[in-house]
Backbone as CSV, one residue per row, in Angstrom:
resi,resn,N_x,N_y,N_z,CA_x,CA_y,CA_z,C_x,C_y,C_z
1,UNK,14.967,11.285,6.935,14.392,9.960,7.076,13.272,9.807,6.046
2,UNK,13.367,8.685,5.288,12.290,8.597,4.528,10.845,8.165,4.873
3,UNK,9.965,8.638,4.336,8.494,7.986,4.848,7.891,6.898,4.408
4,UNK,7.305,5.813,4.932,6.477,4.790,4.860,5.207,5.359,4.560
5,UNK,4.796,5.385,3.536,3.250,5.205,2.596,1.990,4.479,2.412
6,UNK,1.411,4.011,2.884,0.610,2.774,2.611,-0.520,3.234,2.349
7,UNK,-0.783,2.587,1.082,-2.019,2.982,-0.081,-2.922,1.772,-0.122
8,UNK,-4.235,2.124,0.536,-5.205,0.953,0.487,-6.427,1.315,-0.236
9,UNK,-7.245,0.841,-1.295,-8.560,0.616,-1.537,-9.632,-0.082,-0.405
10,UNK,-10.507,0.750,0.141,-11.521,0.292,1.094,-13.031,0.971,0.571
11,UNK,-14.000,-0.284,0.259,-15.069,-0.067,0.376,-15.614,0.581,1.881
12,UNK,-17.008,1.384,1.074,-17.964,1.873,2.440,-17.678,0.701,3.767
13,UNK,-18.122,-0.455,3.568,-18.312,-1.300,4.171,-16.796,-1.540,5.079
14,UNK,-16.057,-1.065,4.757,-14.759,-1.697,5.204,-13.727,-2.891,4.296
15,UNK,-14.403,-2.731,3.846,-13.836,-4.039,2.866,-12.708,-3.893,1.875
16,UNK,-11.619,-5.107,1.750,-10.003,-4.181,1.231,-9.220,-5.676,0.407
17,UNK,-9.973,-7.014,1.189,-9.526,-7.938,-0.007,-9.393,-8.649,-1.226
18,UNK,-10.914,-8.243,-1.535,-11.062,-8.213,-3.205,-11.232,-7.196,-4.463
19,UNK,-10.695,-5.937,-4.229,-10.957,-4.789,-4.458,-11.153,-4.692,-6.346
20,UNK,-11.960,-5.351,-6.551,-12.262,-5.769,-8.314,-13.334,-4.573,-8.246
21,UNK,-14.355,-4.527,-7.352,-15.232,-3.785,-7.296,-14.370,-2.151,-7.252
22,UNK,-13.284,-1.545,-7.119,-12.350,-0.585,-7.112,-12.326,-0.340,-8.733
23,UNK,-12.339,-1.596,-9.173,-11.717,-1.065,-10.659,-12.664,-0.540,-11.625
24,UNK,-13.844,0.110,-11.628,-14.721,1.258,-12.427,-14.426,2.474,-12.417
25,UNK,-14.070,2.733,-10.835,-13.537,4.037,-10.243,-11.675,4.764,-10.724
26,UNK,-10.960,3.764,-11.362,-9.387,4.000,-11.294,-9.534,4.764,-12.891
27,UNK,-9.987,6.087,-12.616,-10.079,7.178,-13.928,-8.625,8.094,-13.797
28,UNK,-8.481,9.168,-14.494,-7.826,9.954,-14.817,-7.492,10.359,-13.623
29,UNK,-8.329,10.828,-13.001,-8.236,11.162,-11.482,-6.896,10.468,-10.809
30,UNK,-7.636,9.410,-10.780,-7.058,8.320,-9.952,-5.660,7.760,-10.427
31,UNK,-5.493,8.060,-11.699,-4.036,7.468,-12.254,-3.455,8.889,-12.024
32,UNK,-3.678,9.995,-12.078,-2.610,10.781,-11.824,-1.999,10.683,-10.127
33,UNK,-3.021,10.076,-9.389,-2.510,10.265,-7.714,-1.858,9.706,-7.634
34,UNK,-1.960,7.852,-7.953,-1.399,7.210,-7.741,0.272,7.024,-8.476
35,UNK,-0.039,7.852,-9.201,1.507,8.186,-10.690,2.061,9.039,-9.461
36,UNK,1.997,9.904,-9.124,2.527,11.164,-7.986,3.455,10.138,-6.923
37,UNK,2.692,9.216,-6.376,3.031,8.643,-5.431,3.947,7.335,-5.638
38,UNK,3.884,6.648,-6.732,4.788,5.450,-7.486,6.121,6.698,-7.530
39,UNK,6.014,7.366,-8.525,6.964,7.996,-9.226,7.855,8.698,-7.808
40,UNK,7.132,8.812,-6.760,8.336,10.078,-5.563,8.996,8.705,-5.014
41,UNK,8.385,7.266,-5.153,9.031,6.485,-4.252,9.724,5.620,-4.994
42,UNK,10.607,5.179,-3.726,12.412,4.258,-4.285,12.167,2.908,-4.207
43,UNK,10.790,2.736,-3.238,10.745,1.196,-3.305,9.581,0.648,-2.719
44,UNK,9.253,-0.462,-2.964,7.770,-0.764,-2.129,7.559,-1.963,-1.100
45,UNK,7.304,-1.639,-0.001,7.173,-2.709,0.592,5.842,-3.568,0.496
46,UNK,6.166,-4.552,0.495,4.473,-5.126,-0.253,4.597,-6.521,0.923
47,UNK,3.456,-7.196,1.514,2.591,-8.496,2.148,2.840,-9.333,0.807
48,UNK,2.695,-10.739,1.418,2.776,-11.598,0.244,1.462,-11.922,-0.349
49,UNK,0.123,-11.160,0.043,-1.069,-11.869,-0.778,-1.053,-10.135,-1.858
50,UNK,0.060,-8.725,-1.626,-0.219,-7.993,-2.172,1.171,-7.845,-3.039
51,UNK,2.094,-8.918,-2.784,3.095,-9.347,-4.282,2.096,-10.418,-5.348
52,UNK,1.856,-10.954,-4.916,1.226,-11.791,-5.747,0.431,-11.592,-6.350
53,UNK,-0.560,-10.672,-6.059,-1.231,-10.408,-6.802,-1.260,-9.237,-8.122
54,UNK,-0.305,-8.465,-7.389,0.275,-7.040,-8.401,1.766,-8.264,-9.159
55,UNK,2.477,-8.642,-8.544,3.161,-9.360,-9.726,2.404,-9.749,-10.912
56,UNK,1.939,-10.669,-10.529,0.941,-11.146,-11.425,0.006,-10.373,-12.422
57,UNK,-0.865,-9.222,-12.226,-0.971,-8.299,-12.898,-0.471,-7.480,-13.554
58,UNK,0.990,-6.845,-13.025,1.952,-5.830,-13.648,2.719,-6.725,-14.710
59,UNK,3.355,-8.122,-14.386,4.039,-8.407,-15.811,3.016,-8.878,-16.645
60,UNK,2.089,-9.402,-16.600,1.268,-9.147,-18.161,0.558,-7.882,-18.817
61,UNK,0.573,-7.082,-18.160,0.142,-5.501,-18.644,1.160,-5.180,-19.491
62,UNK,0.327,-3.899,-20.645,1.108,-3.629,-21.648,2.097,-2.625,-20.901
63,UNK,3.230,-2.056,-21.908,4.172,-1.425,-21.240,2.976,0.028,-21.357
64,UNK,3.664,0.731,-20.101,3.114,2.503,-20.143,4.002,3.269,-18.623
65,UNK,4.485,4.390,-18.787,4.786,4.487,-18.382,5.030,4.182,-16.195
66,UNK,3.355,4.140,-15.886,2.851,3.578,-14.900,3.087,2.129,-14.614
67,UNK,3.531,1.106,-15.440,3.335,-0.062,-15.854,4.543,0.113,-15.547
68,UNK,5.844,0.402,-16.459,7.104,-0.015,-16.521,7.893,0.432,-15.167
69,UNK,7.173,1.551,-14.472,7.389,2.015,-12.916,7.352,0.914,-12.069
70,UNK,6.120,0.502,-12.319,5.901,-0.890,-11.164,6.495,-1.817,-11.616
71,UNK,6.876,-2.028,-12.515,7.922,-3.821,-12.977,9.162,-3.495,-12.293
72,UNK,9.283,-1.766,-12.473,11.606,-1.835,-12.729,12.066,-1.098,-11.350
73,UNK,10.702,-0.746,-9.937,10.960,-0.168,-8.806,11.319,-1.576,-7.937
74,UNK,12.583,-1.364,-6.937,12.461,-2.579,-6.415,11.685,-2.825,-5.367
75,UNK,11.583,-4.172,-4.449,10.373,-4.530,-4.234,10.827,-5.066,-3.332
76,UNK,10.044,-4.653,-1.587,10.372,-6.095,-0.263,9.459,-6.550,-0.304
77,UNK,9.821,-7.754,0.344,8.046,-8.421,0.472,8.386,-9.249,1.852
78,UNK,7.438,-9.096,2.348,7.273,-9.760,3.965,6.202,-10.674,3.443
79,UNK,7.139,-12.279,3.826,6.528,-13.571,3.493,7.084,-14.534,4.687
80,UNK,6.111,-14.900,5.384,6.912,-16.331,5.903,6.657,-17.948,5.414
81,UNK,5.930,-17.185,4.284,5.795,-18.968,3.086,6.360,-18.606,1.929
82,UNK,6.468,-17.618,1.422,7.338,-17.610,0.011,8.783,-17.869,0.386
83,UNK,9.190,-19.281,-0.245,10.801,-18.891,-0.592,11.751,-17.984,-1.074
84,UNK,11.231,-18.040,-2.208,12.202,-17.216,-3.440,10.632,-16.380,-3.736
85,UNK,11.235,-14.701,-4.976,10.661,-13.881,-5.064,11.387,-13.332,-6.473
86,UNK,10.107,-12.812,-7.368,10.781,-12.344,-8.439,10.207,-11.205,-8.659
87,UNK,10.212,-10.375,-10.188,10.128,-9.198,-10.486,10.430,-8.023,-9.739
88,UNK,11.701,-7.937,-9.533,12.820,-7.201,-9.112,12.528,-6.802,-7.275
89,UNK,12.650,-8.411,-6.834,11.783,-8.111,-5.311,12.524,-8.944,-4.057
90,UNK,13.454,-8.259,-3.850,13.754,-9.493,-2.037,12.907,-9.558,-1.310
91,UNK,12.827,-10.625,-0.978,12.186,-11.290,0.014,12.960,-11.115,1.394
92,UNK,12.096,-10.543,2.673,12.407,-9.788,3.865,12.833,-11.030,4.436
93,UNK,14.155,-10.835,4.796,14.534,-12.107,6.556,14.732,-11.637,7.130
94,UNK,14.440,-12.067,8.170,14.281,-12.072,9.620,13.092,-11.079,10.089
95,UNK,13.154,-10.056,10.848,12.183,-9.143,11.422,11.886,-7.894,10.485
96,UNK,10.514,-8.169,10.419,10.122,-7.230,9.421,10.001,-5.441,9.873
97,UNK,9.646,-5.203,11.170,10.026,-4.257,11.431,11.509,-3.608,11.861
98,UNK,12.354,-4.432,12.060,13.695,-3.795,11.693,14.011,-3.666,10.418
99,UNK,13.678,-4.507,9.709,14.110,-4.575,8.252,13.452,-3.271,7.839
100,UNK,12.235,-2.944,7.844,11.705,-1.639,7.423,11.727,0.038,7.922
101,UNK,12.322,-0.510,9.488,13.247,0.774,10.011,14.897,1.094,9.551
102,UNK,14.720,0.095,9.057,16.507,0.251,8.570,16.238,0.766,7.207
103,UNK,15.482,0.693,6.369,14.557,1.184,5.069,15.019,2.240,5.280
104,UNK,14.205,3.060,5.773,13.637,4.138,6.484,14.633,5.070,6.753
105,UNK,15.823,4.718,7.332,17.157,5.255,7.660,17.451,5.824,6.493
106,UNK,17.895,4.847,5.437,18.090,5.215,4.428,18.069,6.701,3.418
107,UNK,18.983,7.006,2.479,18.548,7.987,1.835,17.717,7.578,0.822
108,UNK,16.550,8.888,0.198,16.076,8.859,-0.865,14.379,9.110,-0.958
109,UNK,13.624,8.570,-1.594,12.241,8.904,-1.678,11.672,8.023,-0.897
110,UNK,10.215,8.797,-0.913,9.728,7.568,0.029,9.531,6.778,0.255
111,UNK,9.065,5.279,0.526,8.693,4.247,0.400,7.263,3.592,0.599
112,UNK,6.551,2.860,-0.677,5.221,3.032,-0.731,4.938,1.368,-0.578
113,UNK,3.554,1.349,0.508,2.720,0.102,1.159,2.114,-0.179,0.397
114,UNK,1.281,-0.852,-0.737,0.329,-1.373,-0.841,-0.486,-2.031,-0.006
115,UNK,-1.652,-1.896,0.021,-2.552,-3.133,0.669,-2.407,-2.453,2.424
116,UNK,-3.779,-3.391,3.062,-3.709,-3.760,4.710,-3.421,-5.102,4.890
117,UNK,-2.836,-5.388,5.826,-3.015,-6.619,6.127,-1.973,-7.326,7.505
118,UNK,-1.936,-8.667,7.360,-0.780,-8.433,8.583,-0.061,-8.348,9.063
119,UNK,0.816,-7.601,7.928,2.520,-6.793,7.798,2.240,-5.665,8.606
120,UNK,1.034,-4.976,8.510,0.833,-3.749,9.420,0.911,-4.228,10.958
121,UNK,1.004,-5.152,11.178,0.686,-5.113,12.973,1.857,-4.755,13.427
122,UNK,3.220,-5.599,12.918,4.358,-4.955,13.076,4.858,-4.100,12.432
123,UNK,4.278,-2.734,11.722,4.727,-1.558,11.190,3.949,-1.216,11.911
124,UNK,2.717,-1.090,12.241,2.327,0.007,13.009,2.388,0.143,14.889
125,UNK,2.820,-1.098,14.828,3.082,-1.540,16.437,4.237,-1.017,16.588
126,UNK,5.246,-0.978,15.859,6.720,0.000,16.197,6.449,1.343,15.111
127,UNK,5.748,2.037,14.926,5.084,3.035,14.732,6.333,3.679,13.464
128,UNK,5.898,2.429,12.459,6.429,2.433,11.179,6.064,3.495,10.032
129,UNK,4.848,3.100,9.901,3.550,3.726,8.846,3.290,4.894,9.113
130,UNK,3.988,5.938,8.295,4.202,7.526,8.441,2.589,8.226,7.679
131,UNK,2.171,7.440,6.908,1.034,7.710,6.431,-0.003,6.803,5.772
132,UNK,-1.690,6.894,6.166,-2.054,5.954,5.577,-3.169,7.024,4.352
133,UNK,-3.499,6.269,2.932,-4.084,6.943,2.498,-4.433,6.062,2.040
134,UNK,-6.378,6.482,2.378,-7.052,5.522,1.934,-8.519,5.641,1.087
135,UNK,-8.562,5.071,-0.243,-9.312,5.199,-1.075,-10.541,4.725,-0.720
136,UNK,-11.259,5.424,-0.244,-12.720,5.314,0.099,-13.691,5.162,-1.242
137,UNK,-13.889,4.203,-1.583,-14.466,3.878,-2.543,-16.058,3.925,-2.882
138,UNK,-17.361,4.383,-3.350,-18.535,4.411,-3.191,-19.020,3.309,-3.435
139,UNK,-18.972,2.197,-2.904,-19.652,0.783,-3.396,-20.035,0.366,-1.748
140,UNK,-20.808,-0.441,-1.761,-21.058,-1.026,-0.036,-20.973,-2.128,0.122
141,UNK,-19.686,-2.708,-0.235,-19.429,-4.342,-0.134,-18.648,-4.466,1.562
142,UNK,-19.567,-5.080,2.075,-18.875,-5.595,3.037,-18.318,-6.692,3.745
143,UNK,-18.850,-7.700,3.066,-18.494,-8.635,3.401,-16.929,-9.407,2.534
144,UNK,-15.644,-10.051,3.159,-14.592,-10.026,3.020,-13.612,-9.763,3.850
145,UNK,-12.196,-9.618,3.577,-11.332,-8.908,4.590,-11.809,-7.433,4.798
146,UNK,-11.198,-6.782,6.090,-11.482,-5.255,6.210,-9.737,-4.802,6.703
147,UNK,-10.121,-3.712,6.617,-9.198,-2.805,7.120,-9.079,-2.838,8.621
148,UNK,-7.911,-2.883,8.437,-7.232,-3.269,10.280,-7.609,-4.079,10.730
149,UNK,-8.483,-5.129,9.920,-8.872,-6.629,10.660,-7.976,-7.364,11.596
150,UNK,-6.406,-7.339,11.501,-5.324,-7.638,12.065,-5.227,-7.234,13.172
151,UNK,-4.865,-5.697,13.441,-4.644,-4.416,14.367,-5.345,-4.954,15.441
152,UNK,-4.604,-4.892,16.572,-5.503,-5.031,18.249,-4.973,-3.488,18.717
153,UNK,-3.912,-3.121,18.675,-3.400,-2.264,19.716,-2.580,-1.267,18.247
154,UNK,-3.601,0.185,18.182,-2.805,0.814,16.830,-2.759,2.716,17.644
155,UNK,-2.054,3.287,16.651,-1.899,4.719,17.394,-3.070,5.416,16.757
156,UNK,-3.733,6.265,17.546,-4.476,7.235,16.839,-4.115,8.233,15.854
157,UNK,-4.668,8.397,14.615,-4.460,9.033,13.385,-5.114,10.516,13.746
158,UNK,-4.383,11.653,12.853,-5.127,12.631,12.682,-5.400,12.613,11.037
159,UNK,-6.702,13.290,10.748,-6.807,13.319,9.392,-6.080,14.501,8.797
160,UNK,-5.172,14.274,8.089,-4.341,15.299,7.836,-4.599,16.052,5.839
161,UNK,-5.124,15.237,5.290,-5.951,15.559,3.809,-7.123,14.717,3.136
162,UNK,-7.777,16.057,2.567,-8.820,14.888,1.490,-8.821,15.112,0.600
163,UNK,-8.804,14.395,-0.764,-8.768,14.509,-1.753,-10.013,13.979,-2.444
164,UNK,-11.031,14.829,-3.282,-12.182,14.107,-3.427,-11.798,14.301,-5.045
165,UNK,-12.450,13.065,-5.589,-12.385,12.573,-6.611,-13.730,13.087,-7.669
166,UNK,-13.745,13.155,-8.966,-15.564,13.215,-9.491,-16.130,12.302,-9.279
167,UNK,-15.526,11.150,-9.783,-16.563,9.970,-9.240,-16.720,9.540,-8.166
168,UNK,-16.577,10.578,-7.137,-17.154,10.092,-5.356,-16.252,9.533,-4.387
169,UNK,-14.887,9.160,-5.202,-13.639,8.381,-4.658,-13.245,9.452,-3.779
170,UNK,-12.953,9.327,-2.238,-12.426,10.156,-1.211,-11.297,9.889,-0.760
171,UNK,-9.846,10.171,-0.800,-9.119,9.909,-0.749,-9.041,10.562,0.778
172,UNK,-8.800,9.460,2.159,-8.250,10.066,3.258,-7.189,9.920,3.765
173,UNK,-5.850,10.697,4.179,-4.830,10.880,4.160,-4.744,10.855,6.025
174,UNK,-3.974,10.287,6.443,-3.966,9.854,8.188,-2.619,10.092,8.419
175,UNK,-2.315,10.592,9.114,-1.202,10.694,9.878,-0.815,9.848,11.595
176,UNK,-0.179,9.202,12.095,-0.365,9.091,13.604,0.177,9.793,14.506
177,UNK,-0.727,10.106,15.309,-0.777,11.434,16.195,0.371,10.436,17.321
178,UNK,1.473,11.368,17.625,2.919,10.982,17.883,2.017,10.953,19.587
């Protein structure tokens, strides 16, 4: 069975919807983790405020190998206002947590989350999200969206790795305790 991934940037504060303040920190470090984790997976499930915004960024970026990963991997996206969907991406019908357990069934690598938001209530409410790893960032912005702002009713995580960064970036790796 393949695993569900979900890779979030979160300030001290909690904070995960404007993550501009993230981008001083995305060094050598940080492009090799995130290369590890693009490159093992077959496909990404992405929220529609976290297609839009990586669409939008990835096709005007120059080509590099990281770059041409994210244009040519295909792409779901859980929208109930987008019609149509491009840069190599269906758009999810009907129930998003069947649609992403049937993923899951599937053979092959894993499958990687971008973003929090409120695609997680139904991945983690049918206890979708095999792992969360989350970039603890050293800045103290808090005010904005947060992490699990959505979430009423979620499973308890064990911390299962950390990965500390030079520049202070803590990467925490969660598992949910079955």
């Amino acid at each position: 069975m393949r695993k569900l991934i979900e890779v979030t940037h979160v300030s001290l504060g909690g904070e995960i919807g404007s993550p501009d303040w993230a981008m001083p920190y995305l060094n050598d470090e940080h492009q090799a983790y995130a290369s590890d984790l693009l490159f093992g997976a077959d496909a990404l499930v992405l929220g529609r405020r976290t297609y839009e915004g990586l669409s939008a960024a990835y096709t005007a970026m120059d080509p590099s190998p990281f770059v041409d990963r994210m244009n040519s991997i295909p792409k779901y996206v859980a929208s109930r206002s987008l019609a149509a969907v491009e840069w190599n991406s269906t758009l999810i019908e009907g129930d998003v947590a069947e649609f992403v357990a049937n993923l899951k069934q599937q053979p092959g690598g894993h499958l990687l989350k971008y973003g929090n938001g409120p695609v997680d209530v139904a991945l983690m409410e049918h206890h979708l999200v095999d792992e969360f790893h989350l970039l603890l960032t050293p800045v103290a912005v808090g005010a904005g969206r947060h992490l699990f702002e959505s979430i009423t009713t979620a499973p308890a995580l064990h911390l299962a790795d950390v990965t500390v960064f030079g520049n202070g970036v803590v990467v925490l790796k969660y598992t949910p305790i079955p």
